[in-house]
C-alpha positions, 0 to 999 in steps of 0.5 A, spaced: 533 445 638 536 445 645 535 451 646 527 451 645 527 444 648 529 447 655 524 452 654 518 447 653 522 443 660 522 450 664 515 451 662 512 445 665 516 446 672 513 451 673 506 449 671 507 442 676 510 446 682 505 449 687 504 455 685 503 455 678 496 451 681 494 456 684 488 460 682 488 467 681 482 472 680 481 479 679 474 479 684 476 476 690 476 483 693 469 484 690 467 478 693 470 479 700 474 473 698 480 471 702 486 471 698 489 465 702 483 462 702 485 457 696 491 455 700 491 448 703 499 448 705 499 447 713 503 452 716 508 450 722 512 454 727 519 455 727 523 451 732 525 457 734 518 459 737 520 457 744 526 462 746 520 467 744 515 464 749 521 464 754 521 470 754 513 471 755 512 474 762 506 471 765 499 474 763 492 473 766 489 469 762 485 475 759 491 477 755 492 471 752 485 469 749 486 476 747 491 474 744 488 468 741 482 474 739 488 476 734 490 470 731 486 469 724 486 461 725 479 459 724 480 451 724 476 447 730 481 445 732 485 450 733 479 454 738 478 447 742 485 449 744 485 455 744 478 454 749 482 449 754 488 453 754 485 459 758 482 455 763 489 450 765 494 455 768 501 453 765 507 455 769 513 458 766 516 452 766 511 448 763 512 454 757 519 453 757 519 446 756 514 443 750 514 437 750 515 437 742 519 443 739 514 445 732 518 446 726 521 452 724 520 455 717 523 462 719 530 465 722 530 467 730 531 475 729 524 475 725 521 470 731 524 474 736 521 481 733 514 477 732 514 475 740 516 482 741 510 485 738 506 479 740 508 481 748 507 488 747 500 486 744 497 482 750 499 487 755 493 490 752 490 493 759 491 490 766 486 487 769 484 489 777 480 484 778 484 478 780 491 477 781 497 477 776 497 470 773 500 467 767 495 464 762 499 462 756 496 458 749 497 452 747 503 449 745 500 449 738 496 455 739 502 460 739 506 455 734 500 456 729 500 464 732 506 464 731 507 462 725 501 466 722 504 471 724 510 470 720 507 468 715 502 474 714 509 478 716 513 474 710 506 476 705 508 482 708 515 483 705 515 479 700 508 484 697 513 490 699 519 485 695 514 485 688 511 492 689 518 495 689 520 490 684 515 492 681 517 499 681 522 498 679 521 495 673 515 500 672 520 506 672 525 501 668 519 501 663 518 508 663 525 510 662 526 505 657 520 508 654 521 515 655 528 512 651 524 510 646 519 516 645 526 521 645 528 516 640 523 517 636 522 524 637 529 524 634 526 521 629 520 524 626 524 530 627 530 528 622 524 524 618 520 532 618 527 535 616 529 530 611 521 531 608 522 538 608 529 538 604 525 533 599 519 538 598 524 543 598 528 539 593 522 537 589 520 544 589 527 547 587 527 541 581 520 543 579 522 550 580 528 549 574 523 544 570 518 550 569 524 555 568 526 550 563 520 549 560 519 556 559 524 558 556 524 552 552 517 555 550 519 562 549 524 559 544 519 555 541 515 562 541 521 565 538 522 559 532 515 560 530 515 567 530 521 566 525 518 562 521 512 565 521 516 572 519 519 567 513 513 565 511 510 572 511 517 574 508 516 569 503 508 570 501 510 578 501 515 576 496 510 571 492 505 578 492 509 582 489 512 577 484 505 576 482 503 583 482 509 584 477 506 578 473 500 580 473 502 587 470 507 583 466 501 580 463 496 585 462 502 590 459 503 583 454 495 582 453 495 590 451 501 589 447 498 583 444 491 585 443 494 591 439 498 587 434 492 582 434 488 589 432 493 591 427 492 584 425 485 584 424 486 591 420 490 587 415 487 581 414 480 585 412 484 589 408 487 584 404 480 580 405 477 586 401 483 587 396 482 579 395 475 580 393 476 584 388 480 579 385 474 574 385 471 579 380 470 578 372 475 580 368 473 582 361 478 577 358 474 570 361 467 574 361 466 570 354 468 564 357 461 560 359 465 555 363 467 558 367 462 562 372 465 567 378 458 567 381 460 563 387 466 566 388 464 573 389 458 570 394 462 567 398 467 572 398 462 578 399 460 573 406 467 572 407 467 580 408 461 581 412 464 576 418 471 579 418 467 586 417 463 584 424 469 582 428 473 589 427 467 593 430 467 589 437 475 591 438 474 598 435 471 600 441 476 600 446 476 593 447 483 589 444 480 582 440 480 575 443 484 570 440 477 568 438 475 573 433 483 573 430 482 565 428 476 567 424 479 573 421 484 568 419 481 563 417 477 567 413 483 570 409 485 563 408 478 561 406 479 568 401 486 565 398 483 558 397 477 561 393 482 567 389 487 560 388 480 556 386 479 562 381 486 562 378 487 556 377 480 555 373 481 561 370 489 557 368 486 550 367 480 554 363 486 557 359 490 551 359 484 547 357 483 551 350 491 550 349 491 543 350 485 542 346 488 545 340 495 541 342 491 534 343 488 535 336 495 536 332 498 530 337 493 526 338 495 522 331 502 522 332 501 519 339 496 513 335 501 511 331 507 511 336 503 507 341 502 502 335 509 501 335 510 502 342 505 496 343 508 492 338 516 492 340 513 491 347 511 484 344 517 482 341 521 484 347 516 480 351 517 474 346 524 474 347 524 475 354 520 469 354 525 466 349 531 468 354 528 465 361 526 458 357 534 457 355 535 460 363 531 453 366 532 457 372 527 461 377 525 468 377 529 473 382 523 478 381 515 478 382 512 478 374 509 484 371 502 482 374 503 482 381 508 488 381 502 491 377 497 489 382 503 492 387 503 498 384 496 500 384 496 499 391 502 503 393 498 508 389 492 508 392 494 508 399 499 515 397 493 517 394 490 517 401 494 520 405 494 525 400 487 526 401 487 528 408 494 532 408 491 538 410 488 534 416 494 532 418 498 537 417 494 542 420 497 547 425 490 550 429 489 546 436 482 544 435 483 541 429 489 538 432 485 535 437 480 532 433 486 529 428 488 526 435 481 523 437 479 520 431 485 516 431 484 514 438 477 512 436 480 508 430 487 504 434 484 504 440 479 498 439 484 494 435 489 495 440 484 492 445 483 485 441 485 479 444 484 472 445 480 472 451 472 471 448 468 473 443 464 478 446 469 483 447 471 482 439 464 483 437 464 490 441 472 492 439 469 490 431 462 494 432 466 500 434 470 500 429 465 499 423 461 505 427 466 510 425 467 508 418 460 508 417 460 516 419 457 514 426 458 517 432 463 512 437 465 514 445 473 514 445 476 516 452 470 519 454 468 524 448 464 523 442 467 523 437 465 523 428 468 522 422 463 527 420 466 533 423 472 533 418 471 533 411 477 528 411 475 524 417 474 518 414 480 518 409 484 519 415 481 514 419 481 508 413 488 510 412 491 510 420 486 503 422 489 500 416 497 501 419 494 500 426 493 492 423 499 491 419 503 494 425 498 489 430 501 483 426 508 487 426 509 487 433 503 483 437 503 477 432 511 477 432 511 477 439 505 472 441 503 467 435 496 467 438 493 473 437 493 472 429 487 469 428 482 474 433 486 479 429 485 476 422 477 475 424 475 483 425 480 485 420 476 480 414 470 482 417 473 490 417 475 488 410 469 485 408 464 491 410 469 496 407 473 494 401 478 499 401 481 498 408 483 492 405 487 495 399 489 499 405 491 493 409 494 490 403 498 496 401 501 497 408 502 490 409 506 490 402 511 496 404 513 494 411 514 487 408 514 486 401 516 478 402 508 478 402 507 480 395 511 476 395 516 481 391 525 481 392 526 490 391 532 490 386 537 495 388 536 500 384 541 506 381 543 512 386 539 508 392 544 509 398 545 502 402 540 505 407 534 506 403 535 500 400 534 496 407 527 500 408 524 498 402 527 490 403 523 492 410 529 493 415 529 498 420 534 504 420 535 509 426 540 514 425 544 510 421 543 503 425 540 498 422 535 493 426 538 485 428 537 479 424 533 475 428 528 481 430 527 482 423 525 475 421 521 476 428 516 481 426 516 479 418 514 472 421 508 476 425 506 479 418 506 473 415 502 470 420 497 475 420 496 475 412 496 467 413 491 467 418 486 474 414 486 469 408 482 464 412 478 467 416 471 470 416 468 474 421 462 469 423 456 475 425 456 478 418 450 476 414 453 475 408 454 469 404 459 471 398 465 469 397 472 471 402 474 479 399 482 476 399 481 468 400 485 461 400 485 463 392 490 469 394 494 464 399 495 459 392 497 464 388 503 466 394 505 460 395 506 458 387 509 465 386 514 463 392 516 458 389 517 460 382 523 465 385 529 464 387 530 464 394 534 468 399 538 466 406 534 465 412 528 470 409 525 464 405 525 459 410 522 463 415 517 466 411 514 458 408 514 455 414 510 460 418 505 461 412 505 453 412 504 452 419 497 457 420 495 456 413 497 449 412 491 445 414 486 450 410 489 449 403 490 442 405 481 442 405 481 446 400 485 443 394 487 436 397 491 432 392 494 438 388 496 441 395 500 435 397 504 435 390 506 442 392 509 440 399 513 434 394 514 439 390 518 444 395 521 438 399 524 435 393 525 441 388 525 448 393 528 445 399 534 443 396 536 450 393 533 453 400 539 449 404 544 451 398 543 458 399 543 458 407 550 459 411 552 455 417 549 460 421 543 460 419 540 453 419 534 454 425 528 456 419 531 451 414 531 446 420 525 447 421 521 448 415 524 441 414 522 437 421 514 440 418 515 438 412 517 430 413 512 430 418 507 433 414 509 427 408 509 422 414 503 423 416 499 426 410 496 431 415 497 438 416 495 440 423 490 445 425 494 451 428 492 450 436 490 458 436 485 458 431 478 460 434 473 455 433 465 456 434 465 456 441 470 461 442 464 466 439 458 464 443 462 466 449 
């Protein structure tokens, strides 16, 4: 900028003028140094300096040299004139006329002053000796002597300039810095002041913020003591609600005890009154079949256990539920055994009734089954007769697979009877074992799948275990068949509903799960034949199409009850859907197809299939010699064809292939008559495998059959 360019150009005047040359040092006056002693300037006198040696009166030559002794000039020069000077006499008109004017650097009152002081210092003391007589210096002597003189008096003015310059500057800098120290006094005491009010003001704030957190404390105290009281309050309450229980209770136990105790009192009263019961009466002393002995021993025990219960609560204890359950059970006990009795006793009687009866009617009964036998034939005959002039098909099963269905149906109700008391049983001991064992039996089987062999051989072990009386673990408990006279009945009678509902449910759902199934339930039937009748008989009653059997509609059957025995599902009056219903017939089918193939590979025995392929051809054959049903035929053929197709086709070979000729020639056509528009998805079906099946001359293996290799894992 300009600006800093004119700096820099003043700076460097300054360092070239001559006195930014000159040398200063602070130890001249140590060193005894002269401060001028660095000058080289030439002084040279005023022009001036004449009029002050004019007025010089004339001075022996003494007072000049002393007032040469003055001059500060120590220059060689300067004493050889100086020298010369004293010894020449000089006229004051030779003062007064030089020859050469000197320069003059200074103004003439300041030269005038000098020449006064010069003269009043040569006049130092006069001298007796010799006369007046005027020595005067040289020209340039008293020029130099004067112009030290001027000079020392210039130092001298311009040392009193500085030093008040510099007064005033010290006294400027003094009151600019007592200025600035008030200045600053006044600040500092505004900052103290400003400090204060801050401290004062934080201190007031924190002074508010504790009065604020103390009294947000105080009401947080006042909160948890009310919450605290609440609480107390509440537990107080509670105590004294559960005081009050605890005297309602033990007022209720007292009540309690005293009815079971008036209990136990009739129960061992009646048990004594039936025991008398059990004695022989005079009328069937004479009768040698019938024999009191067990009776009355049982029954004097039965007396003797409810005789120790009565004496431990006649001592002001009331009895425990415990004692009232044996005291119960054993007046139970006691009614079955006078029932028992009785009951011999009737039949006894009875028995001698009927002998005398059967004597008289038994020929009667001989000459009317004679002719009961021989009508029977004639009418069969004549039925006979009747179907060959009908050249149709039957609408029913015959008289043997009904009979085989029958005996089934009874054997199965005959089972549940036997375990009737089992399940209707009202203690909670027994209805806890009535509800182990029937876990330990649908457990395993609801755990079939079809994942590998190991865990269908343990599911399988399980099952025969129970069945065979032995203990199996279920949920963590033991478990038995043995702990109840009718275990095993109930066991048989529920693992048997428990596969027939698999194949409804499971199968229906998930077509694979057949053949695991199937394998444990042939291998089940075959170790224990009766779950097989039980599985056939509940098989037959949820889908009478694997008898294969078409329930007729009977007189005074409702249209609800009718549909159950056709296999449909009725709650509160609904009756279940079409499609679901093919649905789950299809899955029982399934299961029969798959049960009539299979063999449980780990048995050791070699015989023949409980229920084999022969029962399979006899379906099939049965099917096709009745009339078939919409939608329901269909369905069936083509679901028993597709998981036993491939087996019956090994087995019978040429016969097979002229039975599926047969069906599709002969049966599908009367399939398709009697199936609505609506209906055509199973008849489609069961036609495509069919011509694929006569096509190719090849029934395919169903792809979820289980091979070798799925037991090995």
């Amino acid at each position: 900028m300009p600006s800093e360019s004119l700096r820099w150009e003043t700076l460097e005047a300054l360092k070239n003028s001559s006195k930014g040359k000159l040398k200063y040092s602070p130890d001249w006056l140590e060193k005894g140094e002269d401060i001028l002693a660095g000058c080289i300037e030439v002084s040279s006198l005023s022009p001036l300096s004449g009029q002050i040696l004019k007025r010089l009166s004339p001075r022996p030559l003494l007072k000049t040299r002393s007032l040469s002794s003055c001059v500060r000039d120590t220059s060689p020069e300067i004493s050889e004139d100086l020298a010369a000077g004293a010894s020449v006499p000089i006229s004051p008109r030779q003062i007064s006329s030089p020859t050469s004017p000197p320069p003059v650097s200074i103004h003439a009152e300041e030269d005038e002053q000098k020449a006064e002081e010069i003269k009043e210092d040569s006049v130092v003391s006069p001298v007796a000796s010799s006369p007046p007589a005027i020595s005067v210096l040289s020209p340039r002597a008293t020029q130099m002597a004067g112009c030290i003189r001027m000079c020392e008096q210039k130092h001298k003015a311009k040392a009193k300039a500085e030093l008040s310059l510099r007064q005033e500057q010290q006294e400027r800098l003094v009151a600019t810095v007592s200025i600035c120290e008030s200045e600053q006094l006044k600040r500092y005491e505004e900052l103290m002041e400003l400090k204060q009010r801050q401290e004062y003001q934080s201190m007031r704030d924190m002074l508010e913020k504790e009065t604020q957190e103390s009294l947000g404390r105080q009401e947080k105290l006042r909160e948890e003591h009310r919450h605290r009281m609440k609480i107390l309050n509440l537990r107080l309450r509670e105590a004294e609600q559960q005081r009050l229980r605890e005297a309602e209770l033990e007022r209720q136990r007292q009540v309690e005890g005293r009815e079971r105790h008036r209990a136990i009192n009739a129960i061992q009263e009646e048990v004594l009154q039936l025991n008398q019961l059990l004695q022989p009466r005079p009328s069937t002393l004479t009768d040698p079949a019938l024999d009191h002995t067990p009776y009355i021993t049982r029954g004097n025990q039965l007396c003797s256990q409810v005789s120790e219960v009565v004496p431990a609560s006649a001592d002001g204890q009331f009895p425990s539920v415990e004692d009232l359950t044996v005291a119960e059970r054993a007046l139970q006990e006691m009614r079955s055994l006078v029932r028992n009795l009785q009951d011999e006793v009737a039949q006894a009687a009875e028995r001698k009734r009927k002998e005398q009866e059967e004597e008289e009617e038994k020929k009667k009964r001989h000459e009317e089954l004679k002719a009961q036998q021989e009508e029977q034939k004639k009418t069969a005959a004549r039925s006979a007769k009747e179907k060959a002039k009908k050249e149709g098909l039957q609408t029913g099963a015959d008289e043997s697979t009904l009979k085989w269905y029958n005996a089934l149906q009874d054997a199965a109700s005959q089972c549940a009877q036997a375990f009737d008391e089992l399940s209707k049983a009202k203690d909670t001991q027994t209805k806890k074992l009535k509800m182990e064992l029937q876990k330990a039996a649908t457990t395993p089987v609801s755990q079939i799948a079809n994942i590998s062999g190991a865990p269908l051989k343990e599911a399988f072990e399980k099952i025969d275990k129970l069945l065979s009386s032995r203990p199996v673990t279920s949920a963590g408990k033991t478990v038995c068949t043995s702990q109840h006279p009718q275990g095993l009945e109930f066991v048989s009678y529920k693992l048997a509903e428990k596969f027939v509902k698999q194949g409804e449910e499971e199968v229906a759902s998930n077509h694979s799960a057949a053949f695991p199934i199937a394998a444990v339930a042939s291998g089940i039937w075959e170790l224990h034949p009766k779950i097989g009748e039980l599985i056939l008989a509940h098989l037959h009653k949820k889908c009478p199409y694997a008898v294969p059997h078409y329930p007729p509609m009977e007189s005074g059957t409702s249209v609800e009850d009718y549909q159950k025995i056709l296999g449909y599902r009725v709650d509160d009056s609904k009756v279940e859907g079409q499609d679901s219903f093919l649905k789950r017939m299809s899955g029982m089918i399934r299961l029969y197809a798959a049960i009539i193939q299979m063999r449980w590979p780990y048995t050791g025995k070699q015989g023949p299939h409980p229920h084999g392929l022969n029962h399979g051809w006899r379906w099939l054959a049965q099917i096709l010699n009745m009339e078939p049903l919409a939608d329901i035929t269909a369905t069936i053929l083509f679901d028993f064809l597709e998981v036993c197709g491939n087996a019956l086709m090994k087995l019978y070979r040429g016969q097979f292939w002229k039975l599926i000729l047969l069906i599709y020639e002969e049966y599908f056509p009367r399939i398709e008559a009697v199936t609505s528009t609506g209906q055509m998805g199973s008849v489609t079906r069961l036609k495509q495998f069919l011509e694929t099946s006569l096509r190719t001359k090849q029934i395919p293996v169903p792809k979820s059959e289980l091979g070798s290799a799925f037991f090995r894992s």
